[in-house]
N, C-alpha and C positions, 0 to 999 in steps of 0.2 A: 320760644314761648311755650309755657306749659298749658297742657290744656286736662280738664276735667270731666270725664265722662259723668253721666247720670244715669246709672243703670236702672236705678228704682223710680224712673220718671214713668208711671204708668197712663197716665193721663195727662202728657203735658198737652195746654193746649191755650190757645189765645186769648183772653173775652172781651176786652175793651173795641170796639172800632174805631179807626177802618180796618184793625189790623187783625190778620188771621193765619195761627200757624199752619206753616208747608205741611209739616211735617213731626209726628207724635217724638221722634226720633231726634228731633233738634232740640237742645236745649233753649239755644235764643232764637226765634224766628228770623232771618235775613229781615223783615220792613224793619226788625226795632233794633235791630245789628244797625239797619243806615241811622234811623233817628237820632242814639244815641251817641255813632261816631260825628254826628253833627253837630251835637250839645255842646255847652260849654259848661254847664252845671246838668250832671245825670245821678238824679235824686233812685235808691233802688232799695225800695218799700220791701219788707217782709213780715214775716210772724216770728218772732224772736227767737223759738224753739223749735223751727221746724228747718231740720240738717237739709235739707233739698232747696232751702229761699238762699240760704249760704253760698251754695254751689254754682245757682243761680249768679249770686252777685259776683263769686269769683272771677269766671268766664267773663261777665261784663265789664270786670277792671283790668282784665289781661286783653280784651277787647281793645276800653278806652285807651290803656297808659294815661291815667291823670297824671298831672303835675301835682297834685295833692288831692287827699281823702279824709273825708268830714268822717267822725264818728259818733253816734249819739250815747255809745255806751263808754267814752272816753271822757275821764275830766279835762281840763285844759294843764292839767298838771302830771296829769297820768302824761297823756298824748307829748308831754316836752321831752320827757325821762325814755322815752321808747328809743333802742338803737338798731340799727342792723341785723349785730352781735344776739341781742333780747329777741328777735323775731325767729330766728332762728335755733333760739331754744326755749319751745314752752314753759317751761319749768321756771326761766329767767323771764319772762314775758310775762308771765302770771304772777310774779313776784315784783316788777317793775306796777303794772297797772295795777294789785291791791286790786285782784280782779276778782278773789274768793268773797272780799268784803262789800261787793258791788250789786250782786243780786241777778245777774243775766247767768244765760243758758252757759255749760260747759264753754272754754273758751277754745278747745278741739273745734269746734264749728265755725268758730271764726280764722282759725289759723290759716287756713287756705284762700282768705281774701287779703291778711295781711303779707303773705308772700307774694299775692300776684299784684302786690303796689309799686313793685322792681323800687322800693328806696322812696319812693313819692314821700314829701311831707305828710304829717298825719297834726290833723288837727283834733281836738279835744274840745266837744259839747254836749256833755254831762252836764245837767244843773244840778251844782254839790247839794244834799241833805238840808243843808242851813237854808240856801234860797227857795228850796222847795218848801222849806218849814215856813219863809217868809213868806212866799206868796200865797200858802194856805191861808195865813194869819190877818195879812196887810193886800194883798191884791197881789200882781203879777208887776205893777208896776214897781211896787216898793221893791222889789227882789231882784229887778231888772237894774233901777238903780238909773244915774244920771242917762242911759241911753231907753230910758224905758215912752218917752214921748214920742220919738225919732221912728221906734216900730210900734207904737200904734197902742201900747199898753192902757196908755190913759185915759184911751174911750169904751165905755161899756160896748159890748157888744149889743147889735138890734136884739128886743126881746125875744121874739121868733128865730133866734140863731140861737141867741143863751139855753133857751126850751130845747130847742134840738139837740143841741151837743151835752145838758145836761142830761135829758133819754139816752143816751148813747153811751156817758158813761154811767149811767146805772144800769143798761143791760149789760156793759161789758164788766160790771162787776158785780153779776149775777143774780141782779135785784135787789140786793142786801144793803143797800149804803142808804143812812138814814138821808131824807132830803138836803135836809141842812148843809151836810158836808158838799153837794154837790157843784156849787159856785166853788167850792175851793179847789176841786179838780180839774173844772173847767178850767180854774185862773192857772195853774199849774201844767195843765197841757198849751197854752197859752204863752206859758213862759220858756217852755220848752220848743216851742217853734220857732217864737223869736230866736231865743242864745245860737241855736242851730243853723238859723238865717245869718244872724252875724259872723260865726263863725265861717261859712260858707262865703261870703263878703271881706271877708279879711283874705281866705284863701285865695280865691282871685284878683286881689289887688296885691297879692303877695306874689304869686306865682303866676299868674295868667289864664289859666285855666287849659285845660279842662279838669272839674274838680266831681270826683266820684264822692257819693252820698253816702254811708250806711245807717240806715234806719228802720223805725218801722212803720207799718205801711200808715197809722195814723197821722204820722208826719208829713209823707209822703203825696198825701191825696191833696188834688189841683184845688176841690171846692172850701177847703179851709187850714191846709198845712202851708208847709214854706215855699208853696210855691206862688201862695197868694200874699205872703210878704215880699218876693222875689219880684213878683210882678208890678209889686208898687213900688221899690225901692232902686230897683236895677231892670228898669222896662226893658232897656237895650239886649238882654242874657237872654241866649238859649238855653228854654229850661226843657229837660223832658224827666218825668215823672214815671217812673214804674212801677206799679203795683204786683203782689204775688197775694194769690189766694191757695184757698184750701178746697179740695170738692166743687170749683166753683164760688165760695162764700167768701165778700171782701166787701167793707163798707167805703161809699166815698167816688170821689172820679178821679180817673188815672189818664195818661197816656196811653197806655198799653197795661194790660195785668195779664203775668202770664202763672199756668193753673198747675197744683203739683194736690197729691193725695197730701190727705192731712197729717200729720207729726204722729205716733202713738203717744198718748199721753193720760195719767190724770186726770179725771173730773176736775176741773177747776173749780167747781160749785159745787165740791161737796164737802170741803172744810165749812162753809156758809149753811149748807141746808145742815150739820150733825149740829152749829152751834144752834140752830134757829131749833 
């Protein structure tokens, strides 16, 4: 089993309870080592861009050995076309997944949690361009398509949730989004948890589980990602949820969030404040 040190972990440290790291020096605390060797689905939240939530998830799959790995930044078409052969040489990986034309971080940062899948199936839940177009336009159920009642699509959310999660995504994109748009994001993050719940649901009925997650932590979180699909749809699944933060900073409830410094990066709000 390969394993991954994290030299740059300068404040690893626990913050969700009950759980609390031993030790600044472990990457994964031992309680959330037993949790999630207990899982049957182990959902593992990050921040897209930050090389340390990566390395994080690494260790966790070389941990688990799933039988299979959800991806959220995989289509279902990318995810079929992926070989052995392709993992093994970036160049052919990045040219199988059409991963330049996709919009995520270098895919150098991911390479290391697709070697530690030892061969695991790799599933694909990307919602393509089109259904995201669609559920902007039409709702999240139109996009979802004949399974869109089944998870839940066709009920508005309580008004007092819609209001929360639409505040959430106008700070997370830096105040700038005219109101209007923001039911369409909501319906879109919406559509995104469902296809990644099914996706995850086919995995286990495919292979048996235990099925590792890669996502981000908005996914991720107990109080409105797929774990609160999971929990209506497959009451019986051990889920456990892990969140990773920055500094401390992570919206949402987790099982466990464990804490790494934040990514150098970008203002991301400052393409918004030059147009404004």
């Amino acid at each position: 089993m390969r394993h991954f040190a994290i030299l740059a972990f300068a404040c690893l440290s626990l913050a969700a309870a009950p759980f609390r790291a031993a030790s600044a020096s472990e990457t994964i605390p031992p309680e959330i080592v037993q949790r999630l060797m207990e899982s049957d689905v182990v959902i593992l939240g990050e921040v897209h861009d930050n090389p340390l939530h990566h390395l994080v998830q690494t260790e966790a799959v070389e941990l688990l050995q799933p039988k299979a790995v959800v991806w959220e930044m995989l289509t279902e078409e990318g995810a079929a076309r992926i070989t052995q052969k392709a993992i093994s040489d970036p160049e052919k990986l990045a040219e199988v997944l059409k991963w330049a034309e996709m919009g995520w971080p270098p895919l150098a940062m991911y390479l290391p949690v697709f070697a530690a899948s030892s061969g695991a199936p790799v599933y694909g839940a990307m919602v393509p361009r089109e259904a995201a177009k669609a559920a902007m336009e039409a709702g999240p159920a139109t996009a979802m398509g004949a399974d869109a009642a089944r998870y839940g699509l066709t009920i508005p959310l309580p008004p007092e949730e819609q209001a929360a999660r639409e505040a959430d995504q106008q700070a997370s994109h830096c105040n700038a989004m005219p109101p209007e748009m923001l039911p369409n994001l909501v319906a879109i993050q919406r559509l995104r948890d469902a296809v990644l719940t099914r996706a995850i649901r086919q995995a286990i009925a495919e292979t048996g589980g235990p099925v590792a997650v890669i996502t981000g932590n908005g996914h991720a979180r107990k109080d409105r990602g797929i774990p609160t699909f999971l929990s209506r749809m497959e009451p019986g699944l051990r889920v456990f949820a892990l969140g990773q933060s920055e500094g401390g900073a992570i919206e949402g409830d987790f099982d466990a969030v464990i804490d790494s410094p934040a990514a150098e990066r970008e203002d991301p709000c400052a393409t918004f404040l030059k147009e404004g």
